[in-house]
C-alpha positions as CSV (number, residue, x, y, z in Angstrom):
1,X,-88.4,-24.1,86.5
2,X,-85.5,-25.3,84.7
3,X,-85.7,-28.9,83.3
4,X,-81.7,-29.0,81.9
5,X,-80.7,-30.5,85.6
6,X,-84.2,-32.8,86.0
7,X,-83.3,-36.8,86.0
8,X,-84.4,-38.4,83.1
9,X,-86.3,-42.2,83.2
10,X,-86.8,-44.6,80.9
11,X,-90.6,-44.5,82.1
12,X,-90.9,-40.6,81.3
13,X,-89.5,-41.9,77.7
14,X,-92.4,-44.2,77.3
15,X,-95.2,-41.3,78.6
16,X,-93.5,-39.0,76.6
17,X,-93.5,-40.7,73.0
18,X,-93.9,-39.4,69.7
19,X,-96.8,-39.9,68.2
20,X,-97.3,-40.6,64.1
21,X,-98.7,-36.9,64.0
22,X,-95.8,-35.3,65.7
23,X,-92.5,-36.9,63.7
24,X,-90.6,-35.8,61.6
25,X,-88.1,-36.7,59.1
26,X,-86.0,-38.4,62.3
27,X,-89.1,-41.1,62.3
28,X,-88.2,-44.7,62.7
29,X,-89.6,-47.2,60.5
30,X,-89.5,-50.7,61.8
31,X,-87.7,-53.1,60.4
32,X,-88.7,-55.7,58.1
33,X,-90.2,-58.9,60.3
34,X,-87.4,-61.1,61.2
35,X,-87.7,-64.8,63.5
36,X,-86.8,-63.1,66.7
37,X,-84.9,-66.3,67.7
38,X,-82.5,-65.8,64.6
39,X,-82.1,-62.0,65.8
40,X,-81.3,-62.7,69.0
41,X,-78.9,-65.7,67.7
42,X,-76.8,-63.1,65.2
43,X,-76.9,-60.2,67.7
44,X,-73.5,-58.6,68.8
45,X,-73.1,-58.4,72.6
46,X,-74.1,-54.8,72.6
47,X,-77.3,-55.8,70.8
48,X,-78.6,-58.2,73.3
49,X,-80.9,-56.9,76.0
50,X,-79.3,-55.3,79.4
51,X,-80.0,-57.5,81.8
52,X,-81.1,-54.4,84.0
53,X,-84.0,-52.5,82.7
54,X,-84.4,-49.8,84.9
55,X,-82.0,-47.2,83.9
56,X,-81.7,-43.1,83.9
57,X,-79.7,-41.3,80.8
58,X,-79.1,-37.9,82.2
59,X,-75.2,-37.6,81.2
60,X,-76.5,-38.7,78.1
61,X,-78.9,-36.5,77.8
62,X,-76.8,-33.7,78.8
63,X,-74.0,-34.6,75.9
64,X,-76.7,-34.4,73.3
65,X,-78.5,-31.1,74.3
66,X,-74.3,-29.6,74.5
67,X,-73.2,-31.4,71.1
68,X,-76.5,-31.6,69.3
69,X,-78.4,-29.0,70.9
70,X,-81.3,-31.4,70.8
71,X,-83.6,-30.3,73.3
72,X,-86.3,-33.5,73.5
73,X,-85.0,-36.6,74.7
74,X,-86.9,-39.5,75.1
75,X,-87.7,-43.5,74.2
76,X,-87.6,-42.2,70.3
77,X,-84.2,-40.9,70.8
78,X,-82.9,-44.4,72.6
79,X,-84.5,-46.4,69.2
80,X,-82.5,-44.0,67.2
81,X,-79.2,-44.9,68.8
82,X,-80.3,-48.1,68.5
83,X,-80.4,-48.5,72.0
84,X,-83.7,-49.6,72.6
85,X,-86.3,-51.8,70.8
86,X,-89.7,-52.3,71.1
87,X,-89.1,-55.8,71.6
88,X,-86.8,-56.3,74.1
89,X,-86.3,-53.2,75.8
90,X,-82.5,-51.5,76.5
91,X,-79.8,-53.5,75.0
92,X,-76.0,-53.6,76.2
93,X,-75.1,-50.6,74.6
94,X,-77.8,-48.7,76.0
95,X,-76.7,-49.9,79.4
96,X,-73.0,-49.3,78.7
97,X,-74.1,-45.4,78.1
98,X,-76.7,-45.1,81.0
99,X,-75.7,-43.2,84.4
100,X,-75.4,-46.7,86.2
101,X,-74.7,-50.3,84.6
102,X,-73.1,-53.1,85.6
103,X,-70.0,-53.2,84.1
104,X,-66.4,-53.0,85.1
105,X,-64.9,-49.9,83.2
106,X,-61.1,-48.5,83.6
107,X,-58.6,-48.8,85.6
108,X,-56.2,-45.8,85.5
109,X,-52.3,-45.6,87.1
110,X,-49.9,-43.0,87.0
111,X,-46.4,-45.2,87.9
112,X,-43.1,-43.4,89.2
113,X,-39.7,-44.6,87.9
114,X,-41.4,-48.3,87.7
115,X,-44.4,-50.0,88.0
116,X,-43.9,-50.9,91.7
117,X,-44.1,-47.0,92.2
118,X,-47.8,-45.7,92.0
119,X,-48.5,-42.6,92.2
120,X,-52.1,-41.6,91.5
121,X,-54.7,-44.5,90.8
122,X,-58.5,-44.5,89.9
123,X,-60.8,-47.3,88.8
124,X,-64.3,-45.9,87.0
125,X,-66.7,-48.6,87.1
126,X,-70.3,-48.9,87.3
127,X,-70.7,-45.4,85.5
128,X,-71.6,-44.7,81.9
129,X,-68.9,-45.0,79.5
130,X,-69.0,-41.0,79.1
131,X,-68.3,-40.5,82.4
132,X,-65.7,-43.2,82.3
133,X,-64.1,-41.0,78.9
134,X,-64.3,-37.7,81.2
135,X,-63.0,-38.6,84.3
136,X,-59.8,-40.1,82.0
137,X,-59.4,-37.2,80.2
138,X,-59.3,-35.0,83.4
139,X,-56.4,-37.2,85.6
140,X,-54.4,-36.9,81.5
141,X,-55.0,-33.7,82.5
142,X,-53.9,-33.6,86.0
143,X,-50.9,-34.7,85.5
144,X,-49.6,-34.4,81.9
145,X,-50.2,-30.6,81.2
146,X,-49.3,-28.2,83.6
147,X,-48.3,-23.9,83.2
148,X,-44.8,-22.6,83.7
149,X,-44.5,-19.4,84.5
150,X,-41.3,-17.9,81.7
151,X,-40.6,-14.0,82.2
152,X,-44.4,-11.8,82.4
153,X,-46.1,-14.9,80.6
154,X,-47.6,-18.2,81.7
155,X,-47.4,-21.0,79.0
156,X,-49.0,-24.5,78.9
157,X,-46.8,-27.5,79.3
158,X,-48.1,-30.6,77.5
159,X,-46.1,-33.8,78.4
160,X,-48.1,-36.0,76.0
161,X,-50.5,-34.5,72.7
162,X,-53.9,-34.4,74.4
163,X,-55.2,-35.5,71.3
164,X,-53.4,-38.6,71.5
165,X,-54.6,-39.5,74.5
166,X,-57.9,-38.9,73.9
167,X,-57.6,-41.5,71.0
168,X,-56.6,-43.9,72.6
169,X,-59.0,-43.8,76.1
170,X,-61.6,-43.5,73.1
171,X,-60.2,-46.7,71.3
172,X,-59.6,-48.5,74.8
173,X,-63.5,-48.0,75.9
174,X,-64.9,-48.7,71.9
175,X,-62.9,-52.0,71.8
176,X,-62.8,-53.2,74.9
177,X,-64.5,-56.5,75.7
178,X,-67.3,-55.4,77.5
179,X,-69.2,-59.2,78.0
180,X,-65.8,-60.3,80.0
181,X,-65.7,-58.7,83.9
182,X,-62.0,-58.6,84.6
């Protein structure tokens, strides 16, 4: 039976917790007691809790177990990103990565000779920010890299430095003002 396409819930995260026996040195130590009205006073945005509670991970999941190779995924893994607590559950940023969330994400528009000319457009919302990253990368993709066929050879065409792209869909998602629905 293979587990690597199984949906993941926050409720298997809390059945499957670490115990104190079975960490390692990834274990979390709680932070010092803190007024939790102050906390929640000096918290960021992404720091507050997500209004919705009941959400899957699985394309996060999936990125760690390809980048990380980390295997175990669970509610300990969510308090090490720091997007879970103990005391108030998933926070923003947590929702901003799960599969489904709330929030408006990106609007993308491939123009002709002006802006009144559209082409090609796609609006990712309501997806985790991962997704939202992928699906840009792949209409960059689509329509700024292409082959050309010179003599017995095929060679790749690159309109714009996918690099540079990918900078700035990465910059335009971590700095984006997430608490404002546009």
């Amino acid at each position: 039976d293979d587990d690597s396409d199984k949906e993941f819930t926050f409720e298997e995260a809390e059945e499957n917790e670490v115990t104190e026996e079975s960490t390692n040195e990834y274990q979390i130590f709680d932070e010092p007691s803190e007024d939790k009205e102050d906390k929640k006073e000096d918290a960021s945005f992404e720091e507050l809790p997500a209004k919705n509670q009941e959400l899957t991970f699985e394309i996060l999941r999936k990125k760690i177990d390809t980048i990380l190779h980390l295997k175990e995924f669970g509610q300990d893994t969510l308090k090490t990103l720091e997007l879970y607590s103990d005391d108030s559950g998933i926070n923003n940023a947590g929702e901003l990565l799960a599969d489904q969330n709330g929030f408006c994400g990106i609007d993308i528009v491939r123009f002709g000779d002006s802006i009144n000319i559209i082409h090609d457009r796609i609006t990712l919302e309501h997806q985790s920010i991962l997704k939202d990253y992928d699906d840009s990368i792949e209409m960059y993709r689509k329509y700024y890299q292409y082959e050309q066929i010179k003599g017995a050879y095929r060679e790749k065409v690159v309109l714009v430095p996918e690099e540079a792209f990918r900078e700035a869909i990465a910059n335009a998602i971590v700095h984006r003002t997430w608490d404002v629905n546009m």
